[in-house]
DRENROKE-789294 format. One line per 4 residues: number of its first residue (from 0); their letters; for each residue x, y, z of N, C-alpha, C. Coordinates in steps of 0.2 Angstrom, whole numbers, always signed. Layout:
NUM) a) X,Y,Z,X,Y,Z,X,Y,Z | ...
# end
This chain:
0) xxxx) +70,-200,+600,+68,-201,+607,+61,-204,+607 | +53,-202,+602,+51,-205,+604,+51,-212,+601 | +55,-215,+597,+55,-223,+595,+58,-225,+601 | +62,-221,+604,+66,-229,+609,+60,-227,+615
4) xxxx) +58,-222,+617,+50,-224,+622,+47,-227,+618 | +45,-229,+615,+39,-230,+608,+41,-238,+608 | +48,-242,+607,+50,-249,+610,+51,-251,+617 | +51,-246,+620,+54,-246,+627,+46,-248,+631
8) xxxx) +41,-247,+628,+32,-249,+629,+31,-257,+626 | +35,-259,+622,+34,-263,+618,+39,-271,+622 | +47,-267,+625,+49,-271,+630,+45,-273,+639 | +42,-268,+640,+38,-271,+644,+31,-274,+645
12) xxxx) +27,-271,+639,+24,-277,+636,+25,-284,+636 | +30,-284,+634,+33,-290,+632,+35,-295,+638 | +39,-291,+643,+37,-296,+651,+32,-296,+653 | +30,-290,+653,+21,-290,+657,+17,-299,+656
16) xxxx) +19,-298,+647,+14,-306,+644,+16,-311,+646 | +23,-312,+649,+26,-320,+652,+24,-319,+658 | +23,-312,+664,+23,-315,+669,+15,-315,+671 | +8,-314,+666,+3,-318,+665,+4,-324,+663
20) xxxx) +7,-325,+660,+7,-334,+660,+10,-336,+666 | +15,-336,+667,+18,-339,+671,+13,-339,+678 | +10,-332,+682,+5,-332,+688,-1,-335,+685 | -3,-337,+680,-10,-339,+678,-13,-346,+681
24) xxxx) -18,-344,+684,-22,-349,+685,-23,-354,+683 | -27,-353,+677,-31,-356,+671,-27,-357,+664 | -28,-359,+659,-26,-359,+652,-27,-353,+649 | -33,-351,+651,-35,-345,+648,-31,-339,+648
28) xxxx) -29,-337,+654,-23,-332,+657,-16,-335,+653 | -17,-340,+654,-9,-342,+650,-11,-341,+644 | -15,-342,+641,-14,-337,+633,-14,-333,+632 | -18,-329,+636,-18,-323,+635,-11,-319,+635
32) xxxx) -8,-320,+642,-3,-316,+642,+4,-323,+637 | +2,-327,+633,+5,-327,+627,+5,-322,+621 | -2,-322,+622,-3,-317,+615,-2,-310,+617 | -1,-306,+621,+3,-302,+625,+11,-301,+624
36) xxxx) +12,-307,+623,+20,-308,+624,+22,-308,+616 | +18,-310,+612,+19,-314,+605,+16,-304,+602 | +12,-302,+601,+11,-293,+598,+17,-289,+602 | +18,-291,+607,+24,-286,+608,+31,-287,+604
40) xxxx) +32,-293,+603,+37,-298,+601,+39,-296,+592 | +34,-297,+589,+33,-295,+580,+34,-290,+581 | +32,-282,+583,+33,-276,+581,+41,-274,+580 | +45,-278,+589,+53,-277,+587,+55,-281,+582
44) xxxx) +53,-287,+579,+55,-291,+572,+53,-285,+569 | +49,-281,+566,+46,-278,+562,+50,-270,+562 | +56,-269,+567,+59,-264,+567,+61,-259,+559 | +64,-264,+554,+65,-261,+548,+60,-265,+542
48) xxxx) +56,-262,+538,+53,-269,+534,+57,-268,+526 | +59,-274,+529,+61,-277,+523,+58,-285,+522 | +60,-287,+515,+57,-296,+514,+59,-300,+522 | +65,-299,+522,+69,-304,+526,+64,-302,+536
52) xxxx) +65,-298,+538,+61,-294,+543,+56,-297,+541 | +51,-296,+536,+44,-296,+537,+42,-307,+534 | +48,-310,+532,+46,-315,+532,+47,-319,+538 | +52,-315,+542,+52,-320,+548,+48,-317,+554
56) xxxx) +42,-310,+554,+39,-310,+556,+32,-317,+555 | +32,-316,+551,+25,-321,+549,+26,-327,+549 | +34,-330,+548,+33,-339,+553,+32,-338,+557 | +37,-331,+561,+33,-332,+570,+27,-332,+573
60) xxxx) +25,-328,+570,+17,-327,+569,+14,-333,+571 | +12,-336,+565,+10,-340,+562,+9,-348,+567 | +18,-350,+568,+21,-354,+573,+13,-354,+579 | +18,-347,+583,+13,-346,+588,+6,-346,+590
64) xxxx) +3,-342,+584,-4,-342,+582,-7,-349,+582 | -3,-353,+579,-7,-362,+580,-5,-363,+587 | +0,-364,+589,+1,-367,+596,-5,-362,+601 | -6,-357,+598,-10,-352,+604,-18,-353,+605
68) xxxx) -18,-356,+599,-25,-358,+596,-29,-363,+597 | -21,-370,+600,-23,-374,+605,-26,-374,+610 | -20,-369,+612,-22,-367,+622,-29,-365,+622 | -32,-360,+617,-37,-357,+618,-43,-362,+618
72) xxxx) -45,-365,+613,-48,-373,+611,-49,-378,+617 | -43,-379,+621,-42,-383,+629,-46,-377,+632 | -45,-370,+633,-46,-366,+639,-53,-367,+639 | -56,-365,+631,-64,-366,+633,-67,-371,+635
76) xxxx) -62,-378,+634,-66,-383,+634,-65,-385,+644 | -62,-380,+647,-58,-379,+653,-63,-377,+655 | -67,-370,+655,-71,-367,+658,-80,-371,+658 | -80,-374,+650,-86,-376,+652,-84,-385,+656
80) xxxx) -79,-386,+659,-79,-393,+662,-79,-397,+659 | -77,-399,+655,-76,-404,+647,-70,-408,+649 | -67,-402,+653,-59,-409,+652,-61,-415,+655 | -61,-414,+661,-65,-422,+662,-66,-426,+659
84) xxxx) -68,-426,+654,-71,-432,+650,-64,-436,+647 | -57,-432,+646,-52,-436,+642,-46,-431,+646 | -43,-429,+652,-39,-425,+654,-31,-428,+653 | -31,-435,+651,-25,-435,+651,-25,-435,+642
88) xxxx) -27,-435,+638,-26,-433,+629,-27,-426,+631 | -31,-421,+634,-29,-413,+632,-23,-410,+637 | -21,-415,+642,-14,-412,+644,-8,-413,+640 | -11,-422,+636,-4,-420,+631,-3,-415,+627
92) xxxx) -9,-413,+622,-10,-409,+618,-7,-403,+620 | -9,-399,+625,-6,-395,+628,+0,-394,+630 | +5,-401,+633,+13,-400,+632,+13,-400,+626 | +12,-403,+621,+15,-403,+612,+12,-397,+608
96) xxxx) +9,-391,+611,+9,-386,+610,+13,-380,+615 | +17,-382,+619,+19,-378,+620,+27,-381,+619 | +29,-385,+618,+34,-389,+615,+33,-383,+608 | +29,-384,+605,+31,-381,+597,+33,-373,+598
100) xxxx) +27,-368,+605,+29,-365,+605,+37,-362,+607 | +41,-364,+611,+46,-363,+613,+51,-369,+608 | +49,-374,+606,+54,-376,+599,+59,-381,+600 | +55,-384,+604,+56,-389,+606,+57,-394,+601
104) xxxx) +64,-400,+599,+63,-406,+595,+57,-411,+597 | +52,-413,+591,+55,-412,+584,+49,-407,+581 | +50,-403,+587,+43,-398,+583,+51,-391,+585 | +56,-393,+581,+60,-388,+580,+60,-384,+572
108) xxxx) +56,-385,+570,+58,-385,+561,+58,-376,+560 | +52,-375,+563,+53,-364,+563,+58,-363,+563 | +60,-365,+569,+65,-361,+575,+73,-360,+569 | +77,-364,+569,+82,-358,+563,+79,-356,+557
112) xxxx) +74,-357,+553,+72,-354,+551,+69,-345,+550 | +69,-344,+557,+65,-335,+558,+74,-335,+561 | +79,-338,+564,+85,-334,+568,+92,-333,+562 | +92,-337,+558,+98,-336,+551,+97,-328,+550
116) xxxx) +90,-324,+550,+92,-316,+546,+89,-312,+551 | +89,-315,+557,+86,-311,+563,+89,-304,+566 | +92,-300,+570,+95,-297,+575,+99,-299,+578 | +105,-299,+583,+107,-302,+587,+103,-301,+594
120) xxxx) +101,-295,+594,+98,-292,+600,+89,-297,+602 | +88,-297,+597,+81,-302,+595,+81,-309,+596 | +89,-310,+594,+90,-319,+596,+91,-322,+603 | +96,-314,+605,+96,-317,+614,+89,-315,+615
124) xxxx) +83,-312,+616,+78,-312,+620,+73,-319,+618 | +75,-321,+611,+71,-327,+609,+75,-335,+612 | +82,-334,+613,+86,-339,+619,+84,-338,+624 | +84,-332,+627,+83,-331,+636,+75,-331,+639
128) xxxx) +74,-324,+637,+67,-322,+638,+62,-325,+638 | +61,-328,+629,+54,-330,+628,+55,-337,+630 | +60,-341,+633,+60,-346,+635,+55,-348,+641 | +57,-343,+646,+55,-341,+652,+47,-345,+654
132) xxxx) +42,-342,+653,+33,-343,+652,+34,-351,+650 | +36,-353,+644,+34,-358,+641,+37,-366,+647 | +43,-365,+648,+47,-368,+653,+40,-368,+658 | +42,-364,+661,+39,-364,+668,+32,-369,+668
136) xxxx) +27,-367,+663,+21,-369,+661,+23,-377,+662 | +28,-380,+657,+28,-388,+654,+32,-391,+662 | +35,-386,+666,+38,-388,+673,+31,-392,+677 | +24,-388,+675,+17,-392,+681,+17,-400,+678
140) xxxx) +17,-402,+671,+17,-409,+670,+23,-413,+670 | +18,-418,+672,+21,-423,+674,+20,-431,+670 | +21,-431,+664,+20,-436,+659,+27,-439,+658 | +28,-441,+662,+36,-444,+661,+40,-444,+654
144) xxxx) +37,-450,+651,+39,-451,+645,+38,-449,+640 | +34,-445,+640,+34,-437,+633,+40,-433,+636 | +42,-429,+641,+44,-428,+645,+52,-429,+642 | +54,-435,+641,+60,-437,+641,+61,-441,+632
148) xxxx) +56,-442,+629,+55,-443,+624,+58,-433,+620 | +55,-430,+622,+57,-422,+618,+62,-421,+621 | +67,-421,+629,+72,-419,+630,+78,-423,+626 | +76,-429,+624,+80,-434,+621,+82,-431,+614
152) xxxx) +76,-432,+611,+75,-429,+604,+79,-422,+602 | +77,-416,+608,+82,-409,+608,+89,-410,+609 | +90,-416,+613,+98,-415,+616,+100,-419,+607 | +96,-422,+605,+100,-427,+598,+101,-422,+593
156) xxxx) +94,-420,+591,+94,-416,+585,+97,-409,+583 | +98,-408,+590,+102,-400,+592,+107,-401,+589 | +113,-405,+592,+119,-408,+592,+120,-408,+586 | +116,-413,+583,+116,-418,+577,+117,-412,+571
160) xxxx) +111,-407,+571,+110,-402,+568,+115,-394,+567 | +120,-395,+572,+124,-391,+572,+132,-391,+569 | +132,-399,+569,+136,-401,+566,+142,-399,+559 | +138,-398,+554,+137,-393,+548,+136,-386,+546
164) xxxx) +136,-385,+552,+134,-376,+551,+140,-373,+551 | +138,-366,+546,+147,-363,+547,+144,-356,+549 | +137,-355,+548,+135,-347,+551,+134,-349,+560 | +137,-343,+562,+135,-344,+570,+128,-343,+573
168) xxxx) +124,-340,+569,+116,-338,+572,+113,-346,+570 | +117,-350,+566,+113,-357,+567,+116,-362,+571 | +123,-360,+572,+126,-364,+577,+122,-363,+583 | +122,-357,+585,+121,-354,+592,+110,-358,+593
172) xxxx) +107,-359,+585,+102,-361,+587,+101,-367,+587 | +106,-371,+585,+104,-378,+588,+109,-380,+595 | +110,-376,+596,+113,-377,+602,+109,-377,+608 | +105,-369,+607,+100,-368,+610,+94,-374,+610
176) xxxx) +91,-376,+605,+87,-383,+607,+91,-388,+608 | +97,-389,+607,+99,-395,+613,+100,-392,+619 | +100,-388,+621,+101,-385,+629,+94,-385,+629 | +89,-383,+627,+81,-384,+629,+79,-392,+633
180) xxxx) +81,-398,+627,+80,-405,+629,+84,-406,+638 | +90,-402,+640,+93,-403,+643,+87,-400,+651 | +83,-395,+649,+83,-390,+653,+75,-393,+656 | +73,-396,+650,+66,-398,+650,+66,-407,+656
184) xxxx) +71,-407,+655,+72,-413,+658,+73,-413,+665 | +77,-407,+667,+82,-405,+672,+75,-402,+677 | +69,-395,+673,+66,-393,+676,+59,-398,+682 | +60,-405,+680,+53,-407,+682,+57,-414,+686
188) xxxx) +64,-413,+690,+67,-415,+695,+70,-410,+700 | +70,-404,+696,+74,-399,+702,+75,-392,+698 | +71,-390,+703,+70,-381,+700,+77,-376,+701 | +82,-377,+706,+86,-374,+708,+91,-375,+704
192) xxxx) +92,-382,+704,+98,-383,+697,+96,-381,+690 | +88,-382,+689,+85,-377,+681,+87,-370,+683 | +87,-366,+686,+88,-361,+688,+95,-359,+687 | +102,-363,+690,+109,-362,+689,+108,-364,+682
196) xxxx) +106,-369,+678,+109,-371,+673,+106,-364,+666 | +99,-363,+667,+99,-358,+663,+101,-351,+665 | +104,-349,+671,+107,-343,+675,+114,-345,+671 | +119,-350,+670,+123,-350,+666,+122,-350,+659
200) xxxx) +117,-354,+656,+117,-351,+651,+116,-346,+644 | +112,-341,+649,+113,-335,+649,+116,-329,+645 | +120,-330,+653,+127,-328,+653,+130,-328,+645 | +132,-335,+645,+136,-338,+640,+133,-336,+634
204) xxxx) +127,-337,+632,+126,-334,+626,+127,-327,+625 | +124,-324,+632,+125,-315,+632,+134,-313,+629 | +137,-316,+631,+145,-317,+631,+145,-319,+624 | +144,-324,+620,+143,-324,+612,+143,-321,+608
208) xxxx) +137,-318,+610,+133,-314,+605,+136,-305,+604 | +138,-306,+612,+142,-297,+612,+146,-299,+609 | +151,-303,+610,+156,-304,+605,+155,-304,+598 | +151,-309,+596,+147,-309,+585,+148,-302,+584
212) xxxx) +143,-298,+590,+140,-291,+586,+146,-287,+586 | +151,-289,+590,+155,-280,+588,+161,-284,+585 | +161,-290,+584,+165,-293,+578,+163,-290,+571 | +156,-291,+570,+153,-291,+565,+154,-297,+562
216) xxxx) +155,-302,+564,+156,-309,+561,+149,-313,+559 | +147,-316,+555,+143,-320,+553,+143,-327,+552 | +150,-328,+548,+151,-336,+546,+158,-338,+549 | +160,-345,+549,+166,-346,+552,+170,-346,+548
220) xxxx) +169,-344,+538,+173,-346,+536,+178,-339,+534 | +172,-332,+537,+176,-325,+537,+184,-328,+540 | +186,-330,+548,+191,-331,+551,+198,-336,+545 | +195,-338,+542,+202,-343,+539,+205,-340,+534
224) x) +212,-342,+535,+218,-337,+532,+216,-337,+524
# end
């Protein structure tokens, strides 16, 4: 009883931290309730410790921690009025940091790296959920051609990358970053259809993943005769 309260503190933490990002003002609130979302996020990796657990706790870590380190770096430089000086070099900096954070091509290289020995339950929150903040955030800019430069890149290197897979938790992850490139492109001409498209997507992975887990399936080559 007390662990599933004792996680059940930990899932809400864990929205609490997107939905400071997502109402934030400043950059600063937006890291913050990153780094809110990222301590909540490790302790459910960190359910059982073992190598596997505890190594893919510390790329995420890690991952995050640089991308957060950016934000924080801008945010000062936010408060004392500094941007000014070059606002359009630390807005880029700032999408290509939150690009790495959500895993974005060609800053996907983490990303199946921590989901091959993850959870299923862990991988839908890291498709759906942690999505959420970082999206919304990269929807305020407007740099066209970065923009369409990383939606291009995700929709290729997804595809391209999934091609070869026979485990489904890697299928299922380059799927999701080419559904990212898609989403990223989609989000900063029309909010409503971002909205359907990842309200379906969802779904459909929800639908997948229940399926894997009470399959107990892993690879594609378990199914052949």
């Amino acid at each position: 009883m007390f662990k599933k309260n004792f996680f059940l503190v930990f899932y809400i933490f864990l929205i609490l931290g997107s939905f400071i990002s997502i109402s934030a003002n400043s950059w600063f609130l937006a890291w913050l309730g990153f780094e809110i979302n990222i301590i909540r996020f490790i302790p459910l990796i960190l359910h059982q410790i073992n190598f596997n657990f505890t190594e893919i706790a510390i790329k995420y870590f890690l991952i995050q921690a640089f991308a957060s380190l950016i934000l924080i770096i801008i945010s000062v430089k936010e408060i004392y009025n500094s941007l000014l000086l070059n606002f359009s070099f630390h807005s880029s900096i700032i999408f290509m940091a939150l690009a790495l954070k959500i895993g974005v091509a060609p800053f996907h290289f983490w990303f199946p790296q921590i989901t091959k020995n993850m959870k299923w339950s862990l991988i839908f929150i890291l498709f759906s959920w942690q999505k959420i903040a970082p999206l919304f955030l990269i929807a305020s800019f407007s740099r066209v051609y970065i923009i369409s430069f990383l939606a291009l890149s995700s929709a290729i290197l997804g595809a391209w990358g999934g091609i070869n897979q026979s485990n489904f938790k890697l299928i299922l992850t380059f799927s999701s970053i080419a559904h990212r490139g898609w989403l990223i492109m989609l989000i900063n001409s029309s909010i409503s259809l971002t909205s359907l498209y990842f309200s379906v997507y969802i779904f459909t992975v929800a639908f997948i993943i229940w399926t894997f887990f009470f399959l107990r399936k892993k690879n594609i080559k378990k199914y052949k005769s």
